[in-house]
NUROMI-207733 format. One record per atom (N, C-alpha, C): residue in three letters; atom name; z, y, x. Coordinates in steps of 0.05 Angstrom, whole numbers. Atoms other than C-alpha are relative to their C-alpha. Example, Ala and Ser with C-alpha at 12.3 -4.5 7.8 and 13.67 -1.06 7.14 Angstrom:
REM residues 2
type  atom  pz  py  px
Ala  N  0  -24  18
Ala  CA  156  -90  246
Ala  C  0  24  18
Ser  N  -1  -24  -16
Ser  CA  143  -21  273
Ser  C  14  22  -15
This chain:
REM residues 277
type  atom  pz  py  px
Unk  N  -25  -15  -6
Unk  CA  -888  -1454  1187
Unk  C  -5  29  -6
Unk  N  -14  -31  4
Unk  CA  -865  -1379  1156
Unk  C  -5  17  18
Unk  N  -11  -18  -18
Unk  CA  -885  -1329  1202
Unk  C  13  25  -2
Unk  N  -30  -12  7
Unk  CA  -833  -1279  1213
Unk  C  -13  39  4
Unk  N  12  -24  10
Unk  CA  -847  -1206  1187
Unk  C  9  14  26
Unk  N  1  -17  -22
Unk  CA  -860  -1155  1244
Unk  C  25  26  3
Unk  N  -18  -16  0
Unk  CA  -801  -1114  1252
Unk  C  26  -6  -13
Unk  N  -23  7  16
Unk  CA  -751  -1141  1209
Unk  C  15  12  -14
Unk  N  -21  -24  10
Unk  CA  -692  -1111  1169
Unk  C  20  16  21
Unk  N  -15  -7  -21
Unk  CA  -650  -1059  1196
Unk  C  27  -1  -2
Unk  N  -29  9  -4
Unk  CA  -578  -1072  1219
Unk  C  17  20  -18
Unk  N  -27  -9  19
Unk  CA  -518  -1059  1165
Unk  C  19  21  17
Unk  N  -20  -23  -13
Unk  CA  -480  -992  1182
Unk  C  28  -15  -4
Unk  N  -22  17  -2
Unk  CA  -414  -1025  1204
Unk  C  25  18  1
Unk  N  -26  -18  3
Unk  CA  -363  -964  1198
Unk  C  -6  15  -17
Unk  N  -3  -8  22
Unk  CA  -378  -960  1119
Unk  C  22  -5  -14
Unk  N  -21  5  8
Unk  CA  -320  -980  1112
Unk  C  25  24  7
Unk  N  -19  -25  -13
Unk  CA  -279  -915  1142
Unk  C  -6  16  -17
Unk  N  3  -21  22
Unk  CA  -304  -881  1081
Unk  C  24  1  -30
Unk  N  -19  10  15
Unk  CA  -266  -928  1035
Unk  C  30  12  4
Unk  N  -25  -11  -12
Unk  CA  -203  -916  1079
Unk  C  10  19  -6
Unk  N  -1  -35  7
Unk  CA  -207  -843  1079
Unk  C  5  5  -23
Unk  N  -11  0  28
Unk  CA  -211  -839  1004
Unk  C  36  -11  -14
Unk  N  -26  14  1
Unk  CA  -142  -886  1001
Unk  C  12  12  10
Unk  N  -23  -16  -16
Unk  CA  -108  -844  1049
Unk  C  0  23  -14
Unk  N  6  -18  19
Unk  CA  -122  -787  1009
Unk  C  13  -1  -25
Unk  N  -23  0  18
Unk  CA  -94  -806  943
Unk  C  24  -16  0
Unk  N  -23  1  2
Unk  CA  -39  -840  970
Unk  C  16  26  19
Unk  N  -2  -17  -14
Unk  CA  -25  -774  1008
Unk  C  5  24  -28
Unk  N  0  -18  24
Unk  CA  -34  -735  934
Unk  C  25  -12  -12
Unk  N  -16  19  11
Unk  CA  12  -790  906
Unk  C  30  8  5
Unk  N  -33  -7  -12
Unk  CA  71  -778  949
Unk  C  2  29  -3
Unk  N  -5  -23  11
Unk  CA  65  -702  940
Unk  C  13  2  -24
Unk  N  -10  -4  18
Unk  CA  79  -705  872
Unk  C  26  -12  -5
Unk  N  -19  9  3
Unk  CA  129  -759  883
Unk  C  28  20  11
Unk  N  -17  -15  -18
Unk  CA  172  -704  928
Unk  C  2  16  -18
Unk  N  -3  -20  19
Unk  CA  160  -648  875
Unk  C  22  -12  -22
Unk  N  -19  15  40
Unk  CA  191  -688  814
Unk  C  15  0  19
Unk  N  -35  3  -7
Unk  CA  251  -705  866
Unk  C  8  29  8
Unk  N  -22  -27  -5
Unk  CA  264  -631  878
Unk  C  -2  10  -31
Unk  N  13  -16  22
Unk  CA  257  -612  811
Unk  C  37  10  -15
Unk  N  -28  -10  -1
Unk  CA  324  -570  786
Unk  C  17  -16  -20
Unk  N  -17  25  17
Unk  CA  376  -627  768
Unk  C  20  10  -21
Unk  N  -20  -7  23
Unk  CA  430  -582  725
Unk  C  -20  9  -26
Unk  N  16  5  26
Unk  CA  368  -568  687
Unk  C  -13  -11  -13
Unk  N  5  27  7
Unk  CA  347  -630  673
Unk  C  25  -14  -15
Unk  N  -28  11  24
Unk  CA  418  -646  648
Unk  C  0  10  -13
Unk  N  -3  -18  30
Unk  CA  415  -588  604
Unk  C  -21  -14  -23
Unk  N  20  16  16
Unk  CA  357  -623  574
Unk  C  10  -26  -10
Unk  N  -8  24  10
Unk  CA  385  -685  571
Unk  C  24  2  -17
Unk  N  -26  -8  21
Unk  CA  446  -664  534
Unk  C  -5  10  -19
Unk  N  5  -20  17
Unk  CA  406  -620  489
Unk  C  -9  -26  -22
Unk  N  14  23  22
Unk  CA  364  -684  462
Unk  C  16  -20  -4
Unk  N  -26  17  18
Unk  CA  428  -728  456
Unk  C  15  16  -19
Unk  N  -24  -9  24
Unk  CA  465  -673  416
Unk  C  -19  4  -28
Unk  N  11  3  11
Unk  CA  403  -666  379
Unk  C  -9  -22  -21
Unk  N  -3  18  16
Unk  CA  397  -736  360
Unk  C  21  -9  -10
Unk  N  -17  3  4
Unk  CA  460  -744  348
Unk  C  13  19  -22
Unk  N  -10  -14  21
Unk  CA  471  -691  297
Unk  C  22  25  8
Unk  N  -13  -12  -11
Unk  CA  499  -648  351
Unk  C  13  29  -7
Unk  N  -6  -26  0
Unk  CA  514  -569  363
Unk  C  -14  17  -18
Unk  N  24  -12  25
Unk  CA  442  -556  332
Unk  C  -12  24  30
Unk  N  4  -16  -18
Unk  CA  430  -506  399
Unk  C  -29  -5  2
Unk  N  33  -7  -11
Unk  CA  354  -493  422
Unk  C  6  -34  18
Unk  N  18  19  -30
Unk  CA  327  -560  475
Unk  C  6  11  20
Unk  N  -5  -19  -37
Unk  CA  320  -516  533
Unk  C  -3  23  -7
Unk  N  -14  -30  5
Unk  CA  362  -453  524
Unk  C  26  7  21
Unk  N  -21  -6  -15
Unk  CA  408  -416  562
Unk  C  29  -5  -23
Unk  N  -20  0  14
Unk  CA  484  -424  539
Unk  C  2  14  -14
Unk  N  -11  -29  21
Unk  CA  491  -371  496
Unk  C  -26  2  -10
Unk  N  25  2  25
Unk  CA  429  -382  458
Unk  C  20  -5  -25
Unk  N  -9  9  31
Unk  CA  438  -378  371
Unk  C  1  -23  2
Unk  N  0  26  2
Unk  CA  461  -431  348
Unk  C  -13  0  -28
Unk  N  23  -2  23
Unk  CA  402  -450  286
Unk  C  17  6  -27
Unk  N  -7  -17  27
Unk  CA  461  -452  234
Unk  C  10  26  4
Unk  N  -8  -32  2
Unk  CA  490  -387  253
Unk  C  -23  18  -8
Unk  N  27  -20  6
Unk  CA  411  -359  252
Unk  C  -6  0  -33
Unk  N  12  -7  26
Unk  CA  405  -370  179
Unk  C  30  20  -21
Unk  N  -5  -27  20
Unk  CA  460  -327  158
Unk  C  0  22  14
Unk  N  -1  -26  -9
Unk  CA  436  -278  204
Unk  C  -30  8  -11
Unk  N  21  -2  11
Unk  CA  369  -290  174
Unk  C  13  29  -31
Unk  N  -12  -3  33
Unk  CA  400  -275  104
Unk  C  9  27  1
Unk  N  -16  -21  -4
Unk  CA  445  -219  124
Unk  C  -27  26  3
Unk  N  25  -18  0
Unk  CA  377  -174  150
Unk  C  -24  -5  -24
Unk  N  9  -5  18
Unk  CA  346  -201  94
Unk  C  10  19  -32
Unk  N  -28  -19  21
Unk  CA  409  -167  45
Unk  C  -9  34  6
Unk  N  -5  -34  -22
Unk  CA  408  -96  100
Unk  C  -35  2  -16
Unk  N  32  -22  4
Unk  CA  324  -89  80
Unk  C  0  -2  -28
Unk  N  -7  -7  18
Unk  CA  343  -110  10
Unk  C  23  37  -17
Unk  N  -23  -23  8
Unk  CA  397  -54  8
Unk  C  -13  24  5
Unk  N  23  -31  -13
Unk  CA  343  -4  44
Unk  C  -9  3  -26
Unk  N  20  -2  18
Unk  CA  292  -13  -10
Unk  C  13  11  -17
Unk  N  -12  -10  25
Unk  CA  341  -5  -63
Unk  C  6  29  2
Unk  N  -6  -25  -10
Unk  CA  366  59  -32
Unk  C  -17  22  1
Unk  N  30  -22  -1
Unk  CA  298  89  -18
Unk  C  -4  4  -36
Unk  N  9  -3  24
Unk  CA  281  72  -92
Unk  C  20  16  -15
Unk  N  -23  -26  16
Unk  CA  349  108  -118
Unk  C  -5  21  5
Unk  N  5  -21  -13
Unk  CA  332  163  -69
Unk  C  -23  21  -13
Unk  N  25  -7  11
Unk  CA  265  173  -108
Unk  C  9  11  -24
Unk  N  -5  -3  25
Unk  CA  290  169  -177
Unk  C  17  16  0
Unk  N  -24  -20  12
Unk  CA  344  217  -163
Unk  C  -21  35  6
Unk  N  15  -26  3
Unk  CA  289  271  -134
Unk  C  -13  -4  -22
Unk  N  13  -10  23
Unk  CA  248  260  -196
Unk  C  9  8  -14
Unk  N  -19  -12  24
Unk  CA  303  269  -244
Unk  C  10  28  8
Unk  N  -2  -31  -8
Unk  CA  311  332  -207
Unk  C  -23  18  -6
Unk  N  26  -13  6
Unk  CA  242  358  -211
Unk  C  -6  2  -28
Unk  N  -2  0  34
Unk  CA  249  335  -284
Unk  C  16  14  -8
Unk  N  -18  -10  4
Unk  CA  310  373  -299
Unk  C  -19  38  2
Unk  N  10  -27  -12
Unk  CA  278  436  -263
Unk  C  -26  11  -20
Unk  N  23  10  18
Unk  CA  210  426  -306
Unk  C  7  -2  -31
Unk  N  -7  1  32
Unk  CA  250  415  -374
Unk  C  14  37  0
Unk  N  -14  -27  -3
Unk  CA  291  488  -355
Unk  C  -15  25  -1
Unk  N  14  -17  -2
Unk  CA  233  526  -339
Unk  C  -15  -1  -37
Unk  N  7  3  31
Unk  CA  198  499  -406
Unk  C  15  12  -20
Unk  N  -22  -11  29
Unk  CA  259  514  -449
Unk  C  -6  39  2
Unk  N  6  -29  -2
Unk  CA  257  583  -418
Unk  C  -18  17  -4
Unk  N  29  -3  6
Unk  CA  187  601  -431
Unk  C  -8  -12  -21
Unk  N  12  0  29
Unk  CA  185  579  -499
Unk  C  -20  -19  1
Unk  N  23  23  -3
Unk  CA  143  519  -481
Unk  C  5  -20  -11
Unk  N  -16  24  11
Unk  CA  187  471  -508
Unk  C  -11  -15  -21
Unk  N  22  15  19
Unk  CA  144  416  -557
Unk  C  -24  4  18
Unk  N  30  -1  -4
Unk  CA  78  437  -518
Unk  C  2  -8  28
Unk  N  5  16  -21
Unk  CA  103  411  -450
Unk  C  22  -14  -4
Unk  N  -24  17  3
Unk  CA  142  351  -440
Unk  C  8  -18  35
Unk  N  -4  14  -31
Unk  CA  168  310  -384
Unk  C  19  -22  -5
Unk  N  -3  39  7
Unk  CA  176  224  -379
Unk  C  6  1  28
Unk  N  5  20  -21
Unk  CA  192  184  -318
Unk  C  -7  -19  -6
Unk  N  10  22  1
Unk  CA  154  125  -312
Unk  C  9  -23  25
Unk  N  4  20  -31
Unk  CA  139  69  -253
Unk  C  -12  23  16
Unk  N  14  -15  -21
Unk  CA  86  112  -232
Unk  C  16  34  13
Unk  N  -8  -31  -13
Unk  CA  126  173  -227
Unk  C  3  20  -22
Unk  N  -6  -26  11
Unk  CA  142  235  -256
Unk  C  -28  21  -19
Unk  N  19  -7  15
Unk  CA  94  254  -321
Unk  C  2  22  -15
Unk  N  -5  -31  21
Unk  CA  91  329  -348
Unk  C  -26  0  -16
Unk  N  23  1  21
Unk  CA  49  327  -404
Unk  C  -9  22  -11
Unk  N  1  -23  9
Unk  CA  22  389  -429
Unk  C  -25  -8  -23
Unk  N  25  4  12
Unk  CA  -26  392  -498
Unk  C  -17  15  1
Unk  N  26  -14  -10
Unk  CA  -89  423  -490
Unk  C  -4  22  -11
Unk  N  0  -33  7
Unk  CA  -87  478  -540
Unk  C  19  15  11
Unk  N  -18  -17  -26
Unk  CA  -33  510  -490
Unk  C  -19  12  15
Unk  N  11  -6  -31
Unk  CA  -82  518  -436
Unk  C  -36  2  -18
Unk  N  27  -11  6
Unk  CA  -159  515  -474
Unk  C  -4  2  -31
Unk  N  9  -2  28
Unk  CA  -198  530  -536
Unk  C  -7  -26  -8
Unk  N  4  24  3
Unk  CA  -227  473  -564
Unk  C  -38  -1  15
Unk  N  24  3  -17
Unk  CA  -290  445  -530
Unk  C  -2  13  25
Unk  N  -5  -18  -19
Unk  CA  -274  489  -469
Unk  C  20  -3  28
Unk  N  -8  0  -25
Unk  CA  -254  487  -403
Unk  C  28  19  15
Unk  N  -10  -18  -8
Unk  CA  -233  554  -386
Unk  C  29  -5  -10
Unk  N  -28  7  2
Unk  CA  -151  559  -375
Unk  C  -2  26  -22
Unk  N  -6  -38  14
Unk  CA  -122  616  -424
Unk  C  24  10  20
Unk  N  -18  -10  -12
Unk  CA  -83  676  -386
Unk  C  24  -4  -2
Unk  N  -25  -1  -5
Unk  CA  -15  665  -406
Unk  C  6  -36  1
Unk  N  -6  24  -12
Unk  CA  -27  587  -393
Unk  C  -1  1  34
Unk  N  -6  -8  -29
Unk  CA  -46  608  -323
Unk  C  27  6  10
Unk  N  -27  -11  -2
Unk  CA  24  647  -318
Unk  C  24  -28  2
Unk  N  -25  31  -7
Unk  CA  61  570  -330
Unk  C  -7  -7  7
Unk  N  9  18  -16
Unk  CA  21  537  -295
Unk  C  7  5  34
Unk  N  -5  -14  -37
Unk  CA  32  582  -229
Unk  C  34  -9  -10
Unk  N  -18  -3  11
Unk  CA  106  580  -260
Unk  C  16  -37  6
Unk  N  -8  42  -6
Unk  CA  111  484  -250
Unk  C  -13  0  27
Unk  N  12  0  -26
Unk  CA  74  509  -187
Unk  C  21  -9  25
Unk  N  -16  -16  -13
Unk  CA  125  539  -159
Unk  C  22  -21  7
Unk  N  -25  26  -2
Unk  CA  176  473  -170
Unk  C  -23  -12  6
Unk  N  11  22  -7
Unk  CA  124  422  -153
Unk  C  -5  2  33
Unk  N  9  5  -25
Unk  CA  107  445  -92
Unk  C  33  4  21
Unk  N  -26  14  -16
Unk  CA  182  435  -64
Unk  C  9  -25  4
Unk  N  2  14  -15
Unk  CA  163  366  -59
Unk  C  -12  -16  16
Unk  N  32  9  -21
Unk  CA  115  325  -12
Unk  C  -15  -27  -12
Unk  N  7  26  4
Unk  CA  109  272  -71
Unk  C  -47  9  -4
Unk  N  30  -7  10
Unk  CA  25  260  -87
Unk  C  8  13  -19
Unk  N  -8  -10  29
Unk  CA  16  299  -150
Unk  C  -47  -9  -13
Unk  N  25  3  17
Unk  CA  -42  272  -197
Unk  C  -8  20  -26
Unk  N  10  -18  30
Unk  CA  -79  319  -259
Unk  C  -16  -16  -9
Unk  N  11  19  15
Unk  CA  -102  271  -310
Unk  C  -11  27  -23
Unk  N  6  -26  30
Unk  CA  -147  313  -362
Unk  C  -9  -35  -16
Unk  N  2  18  16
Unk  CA  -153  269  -423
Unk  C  -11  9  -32
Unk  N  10  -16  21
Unk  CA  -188  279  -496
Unk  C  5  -26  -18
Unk  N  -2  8  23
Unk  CA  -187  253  -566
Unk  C  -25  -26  -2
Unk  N  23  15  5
Unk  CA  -245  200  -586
Unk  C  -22  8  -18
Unk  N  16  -1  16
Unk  CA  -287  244  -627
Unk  C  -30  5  26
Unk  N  22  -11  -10
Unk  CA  -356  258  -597
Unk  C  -6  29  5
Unk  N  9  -37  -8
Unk  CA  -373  329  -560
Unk  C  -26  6  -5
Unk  N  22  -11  5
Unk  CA  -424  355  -596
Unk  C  0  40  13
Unk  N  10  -41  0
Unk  CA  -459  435  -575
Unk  C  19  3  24
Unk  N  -13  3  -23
Unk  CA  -435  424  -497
Unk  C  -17  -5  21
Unk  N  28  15  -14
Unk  CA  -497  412  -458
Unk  C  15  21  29
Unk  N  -10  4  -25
Unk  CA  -452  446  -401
Unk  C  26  -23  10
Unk  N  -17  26  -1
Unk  CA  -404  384  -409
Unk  C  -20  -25  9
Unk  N  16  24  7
Unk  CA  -464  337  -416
Unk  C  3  -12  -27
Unk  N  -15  21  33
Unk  CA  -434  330  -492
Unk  C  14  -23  5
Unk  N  -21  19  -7
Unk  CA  -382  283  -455
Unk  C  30  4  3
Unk  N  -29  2  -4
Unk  CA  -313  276  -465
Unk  C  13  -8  32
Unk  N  -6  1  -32
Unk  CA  -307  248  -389
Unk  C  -2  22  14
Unk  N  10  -19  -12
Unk  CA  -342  303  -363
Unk  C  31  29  -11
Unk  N  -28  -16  -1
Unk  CA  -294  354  -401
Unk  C  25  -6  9
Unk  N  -22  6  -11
Unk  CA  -235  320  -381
Unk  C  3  2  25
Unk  N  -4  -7  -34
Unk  CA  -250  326  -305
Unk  C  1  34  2
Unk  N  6  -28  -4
Unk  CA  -270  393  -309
Unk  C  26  13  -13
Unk  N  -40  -16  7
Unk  CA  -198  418  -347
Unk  C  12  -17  31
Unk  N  -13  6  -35
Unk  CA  -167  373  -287
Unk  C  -2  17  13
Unk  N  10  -16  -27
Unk  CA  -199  405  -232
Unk  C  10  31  -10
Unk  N  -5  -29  -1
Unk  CA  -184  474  -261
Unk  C  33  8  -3
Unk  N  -29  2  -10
Unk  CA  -112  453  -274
Unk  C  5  11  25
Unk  N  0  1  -31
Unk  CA  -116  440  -206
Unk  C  2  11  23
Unk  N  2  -32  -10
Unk  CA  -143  504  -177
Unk  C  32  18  -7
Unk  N  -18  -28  -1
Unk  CA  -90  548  -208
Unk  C  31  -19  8
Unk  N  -23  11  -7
Unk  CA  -26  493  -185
Unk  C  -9  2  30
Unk  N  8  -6  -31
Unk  CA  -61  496  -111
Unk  C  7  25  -5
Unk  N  -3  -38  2
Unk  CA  -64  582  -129
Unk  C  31  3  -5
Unk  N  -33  -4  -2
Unk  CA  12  573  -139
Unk  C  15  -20  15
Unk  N  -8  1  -23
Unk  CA  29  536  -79
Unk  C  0  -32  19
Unk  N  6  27  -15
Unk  CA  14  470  -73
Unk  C  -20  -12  19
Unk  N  17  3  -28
Unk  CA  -15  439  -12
Unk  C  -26  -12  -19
Unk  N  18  3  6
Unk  CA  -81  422  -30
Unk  C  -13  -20  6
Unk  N  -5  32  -17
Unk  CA  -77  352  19
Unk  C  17  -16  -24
Unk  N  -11  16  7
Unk  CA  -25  335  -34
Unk  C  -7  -11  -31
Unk  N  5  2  36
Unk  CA  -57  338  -110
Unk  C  -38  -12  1
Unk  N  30  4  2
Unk  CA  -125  309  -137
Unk  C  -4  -6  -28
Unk  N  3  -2  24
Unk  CA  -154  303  -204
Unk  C  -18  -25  -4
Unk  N  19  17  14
Unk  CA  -186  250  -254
Unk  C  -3  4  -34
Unk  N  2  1  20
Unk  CA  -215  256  -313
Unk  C  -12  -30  -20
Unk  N  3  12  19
Unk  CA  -206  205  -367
Unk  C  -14  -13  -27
Unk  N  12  5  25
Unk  CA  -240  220  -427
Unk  C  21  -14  -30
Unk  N  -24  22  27
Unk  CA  -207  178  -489
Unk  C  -1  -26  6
Unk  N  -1  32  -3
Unk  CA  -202  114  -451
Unk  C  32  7  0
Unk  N  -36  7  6
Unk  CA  -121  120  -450
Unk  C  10  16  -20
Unk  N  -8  -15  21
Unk  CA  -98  143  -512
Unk  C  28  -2  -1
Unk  N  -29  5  -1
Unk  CA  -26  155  -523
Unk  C  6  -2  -34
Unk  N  0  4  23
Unk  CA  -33  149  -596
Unk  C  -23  -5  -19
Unk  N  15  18  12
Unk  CA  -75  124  -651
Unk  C  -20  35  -9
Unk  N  19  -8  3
Unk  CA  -145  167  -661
Unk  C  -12  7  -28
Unk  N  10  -4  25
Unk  CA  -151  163  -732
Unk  C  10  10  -14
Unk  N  -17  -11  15
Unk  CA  -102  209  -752
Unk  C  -4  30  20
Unk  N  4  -28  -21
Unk  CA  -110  284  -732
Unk  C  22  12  11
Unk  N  -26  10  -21
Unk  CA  -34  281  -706
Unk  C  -8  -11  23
Unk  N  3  23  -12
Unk  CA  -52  222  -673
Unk  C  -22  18  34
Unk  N  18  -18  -23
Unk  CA  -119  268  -634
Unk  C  13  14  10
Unk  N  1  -26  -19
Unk  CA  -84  326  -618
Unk  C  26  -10  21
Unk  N  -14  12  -23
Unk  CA  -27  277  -579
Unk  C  -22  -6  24
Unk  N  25  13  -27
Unk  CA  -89  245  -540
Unk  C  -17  23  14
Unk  N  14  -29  -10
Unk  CA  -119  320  -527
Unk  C  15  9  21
Unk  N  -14  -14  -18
Unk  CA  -78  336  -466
Unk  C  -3  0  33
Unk  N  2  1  -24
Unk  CA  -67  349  -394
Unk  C  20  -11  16
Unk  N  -25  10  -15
Unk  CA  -16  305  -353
Unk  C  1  -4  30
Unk  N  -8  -12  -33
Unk  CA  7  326  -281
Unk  C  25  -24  8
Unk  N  -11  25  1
Unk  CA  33  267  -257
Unk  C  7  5  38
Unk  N  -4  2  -21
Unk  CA  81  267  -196
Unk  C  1  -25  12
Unk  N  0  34  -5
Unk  CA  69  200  -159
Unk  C  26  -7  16
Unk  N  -17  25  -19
Unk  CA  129  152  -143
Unk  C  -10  0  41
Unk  N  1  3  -24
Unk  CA  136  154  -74
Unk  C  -19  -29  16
Unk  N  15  31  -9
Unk  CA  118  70  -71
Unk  C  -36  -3  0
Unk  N  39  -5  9
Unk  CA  45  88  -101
Unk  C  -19  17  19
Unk  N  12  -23  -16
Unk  CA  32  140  -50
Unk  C  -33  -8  18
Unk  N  17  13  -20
Unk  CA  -13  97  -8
Unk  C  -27  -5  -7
Unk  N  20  3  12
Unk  CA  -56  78  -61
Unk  C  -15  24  -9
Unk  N  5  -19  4
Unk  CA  -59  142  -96
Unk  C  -14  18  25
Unk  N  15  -10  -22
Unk  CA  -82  170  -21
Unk  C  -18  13  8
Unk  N  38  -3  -5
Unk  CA  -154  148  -21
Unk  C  -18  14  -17
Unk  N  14  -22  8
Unk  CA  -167  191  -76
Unk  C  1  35  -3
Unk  N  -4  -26  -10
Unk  CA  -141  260  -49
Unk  C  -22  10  2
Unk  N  13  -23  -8
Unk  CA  -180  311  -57
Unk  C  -44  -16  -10
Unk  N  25  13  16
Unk  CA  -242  272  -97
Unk  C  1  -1  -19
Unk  N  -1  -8  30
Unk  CA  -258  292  -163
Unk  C  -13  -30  -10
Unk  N  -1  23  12
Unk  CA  -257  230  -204
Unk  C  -5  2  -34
Unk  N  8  -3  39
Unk  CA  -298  220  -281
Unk  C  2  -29  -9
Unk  N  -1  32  20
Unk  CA  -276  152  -321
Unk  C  -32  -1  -11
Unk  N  23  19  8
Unk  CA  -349  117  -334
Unk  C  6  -15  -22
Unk  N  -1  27  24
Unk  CA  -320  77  -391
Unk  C  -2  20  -27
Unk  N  3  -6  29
Unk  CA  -349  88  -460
Unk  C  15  11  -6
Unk  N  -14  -2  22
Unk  CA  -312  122  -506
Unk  C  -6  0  -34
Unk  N  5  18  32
Unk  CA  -293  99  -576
Unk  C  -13  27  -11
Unk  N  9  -25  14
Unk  CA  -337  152  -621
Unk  C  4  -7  -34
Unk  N  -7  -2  33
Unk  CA  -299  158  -693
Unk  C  -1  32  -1
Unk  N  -5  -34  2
Unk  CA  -293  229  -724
Unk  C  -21  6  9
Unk  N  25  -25  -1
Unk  CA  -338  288  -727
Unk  C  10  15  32
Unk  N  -3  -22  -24
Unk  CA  -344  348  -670
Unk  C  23  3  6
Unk  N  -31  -6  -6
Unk  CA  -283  351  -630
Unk  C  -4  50  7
């Protein structure tokens, strides 16, 4: 016979079961909370909902889901879309008329002074996209290979000063040259880039010295990468030999901006035909 182990097991906790309970009373206690919330929950807006997704499926009013009465109704919003898309259409257009009628002013003013001053053939004046282009050719303003302005180009130049700076567009000075090679220039670097910044920049100086803000103009020189005519004809060079003062379009302003007041040299090759410019 089994004898029987000294102490035995110990007796089953008999109110593990009031743990169970407790837990049950508990989420049926969470249960009914929520059941009381949903029944207060605001009944005319609950019909508004329910009315919204029958008119909805049904091909209804078209109104918002859950909106107050007087919410758009979605088709009325697209010709109010349309309509503010027309009104910023009509702006744009307006601003851009607004532009082109000051340039053709500044152009007008700019062809008057020219005529008057006997300048007439040696400066000219274009509108473009970019804006308002006074072209001036280079024997006006230097010798050849040379920098230096001449005195009675100084005198017109203070003279387009005087009109440019009545308005707040950017104003660019493009110096630009022919494609022959600068020989006997070793203060150029014997570079057509190099001279072309350097006439800019001195443009530049004497249109600041006659009144323009000095925040609003900046220079680049070119070289013979933009030619306005063909290089192989000595017509053809002394078109591409010039200096163009370029008022910027108002729309370009932003871009034009970032190079205020940074002297700028075109790096791109130029074509080398022809002897010593």
């Amino acid at each position: 016979m089994a004898r029987k182990k000294k102490g035995g097991e110990p007796p089953e906790n008999a109110e593990r079961w009031l743990l169970t309970y407790s837990d049950l009373i508990t989420l049926l206690m969470a249960f009914f909370i929520v059941m009381y919330a949903s029944s207060t929950a605001d009944s005319a807006k609950m019909a508004k909902v329910a009315e919204a997704i029958k008119a909805g499926i049904s091909g209804g009013s078209g109104k918002t889901l859950i909106a107050n009465e007087d919410a758009i109704d979605i088709k009325a919003n697209a010709s109010y879309i349309q309509e503010a898309q027309k009104q910023q259409a009509d702006a744009s257009t307006g601003a851009a008329k607004a532009e082109e009628n000051k340039l053709q002013q500044v152009k007008q003013k700019i062809d008057n002074y020219t005529a008057q001053n006997g300048l007439s053939g040696k400066v000219s004046t274009i509108i473009q996209e970019k804006g308002l282009v006074i072209n001036i050719v280079d024997s006006v303003m230097f010798d050849p290979a040379k920098a230096d302005i001449k005195p009675d180009a100084q005198a017109s130049l203070v003279g387009i000063a005087k009109i440019l700076k009545t308005v707040n567009n950017l104003i660019v000075v493009e110096g630009h040259t022919d494609s022959r090679p600068l020989v006997n220039a070793p203060e150029f670097e014997n570079s057509n880039d190099v001279l072309s910044a350097v006439r800019a920049i001195h443009v530049q100086n004497i249109l600041v010295g006659g009144g323009v803000a000095q925040n609003q103009i900046s220079e680049q020189g070119y070289g013979a990468t933009r030619p306005v005519a063909t290089n192989d004809t000595e017509d053809g060079m002394a078109k591409n030999r010039r200096v163009d003062i370029v008022v910027v379009n108002s729309k370009f302003s932003a871009a034009e901006q970032s190079g205020i007041g940074n002297s700028s040299i075109n790096t791109t090759p130029s074509v080398t035909n022809g002897s010593g410019q």
